[in-house]
Phi, psi and omega in degrees: 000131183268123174325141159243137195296154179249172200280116209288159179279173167307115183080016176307162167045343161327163174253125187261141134270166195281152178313161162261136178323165182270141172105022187232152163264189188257354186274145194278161205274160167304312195291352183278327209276158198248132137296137151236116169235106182326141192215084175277154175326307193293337172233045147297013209221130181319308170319332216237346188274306163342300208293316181323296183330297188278023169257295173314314140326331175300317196235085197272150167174208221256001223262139181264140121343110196213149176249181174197110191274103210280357170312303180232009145091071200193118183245143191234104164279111224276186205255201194282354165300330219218356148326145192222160175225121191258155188202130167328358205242292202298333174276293168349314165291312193278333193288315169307338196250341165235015139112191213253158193047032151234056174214160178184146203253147176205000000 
């Protein structure tokens, strides 16, 4: 007698993920999340790299650093040193000294 298949369930053969905790989002944590700063051809130059440096320092906290140099397409992530605590007042500082839309949080 030929067998008849039997009916698949519903999500069969799927990749199950584990539940998310309760209280939590799909938006990522600080420690997930990156500052990113553009680094244009014109603030390419040690003065202006400086100030950047000792401006990130200024304001440590937990969100990681990354520049992204846009000359040669090339992102250099800086180290735990360079950790930040981002705020509309500290991006405002950075927008001021390398011009507007090159900093954004992801």
């Amino acid at each position: 007698v030929p067998r008849r298949p039997t009916p698949r369930r519903a999500g069969a053969g799927r990749r199950r993920h584990p539940p998310r905790p309760k209280g939590t989002s799909a938006r990522p944590t600080t420690a997930e999340q990156r500052v990113f700063v553009k680094i244009t051809p014109e603030a390419e130059n040690p003065d202006l790299l400086a100030r950047l440096k000792q401006l990130l320092q200024e304001h440590p906290g937990p969100v990681a650093t990354v520049l992204f140099y846009e000359q040669s397409q090339k992102l250099l992530a800086l180290s735990d040193n360079y950790r930040i605590k981002p705020s509309p007042g500290f991006f405002e500082m950075i927008e001021n000294m390398l011009g507007k839309g090159t900093v954004r949080i992801k």
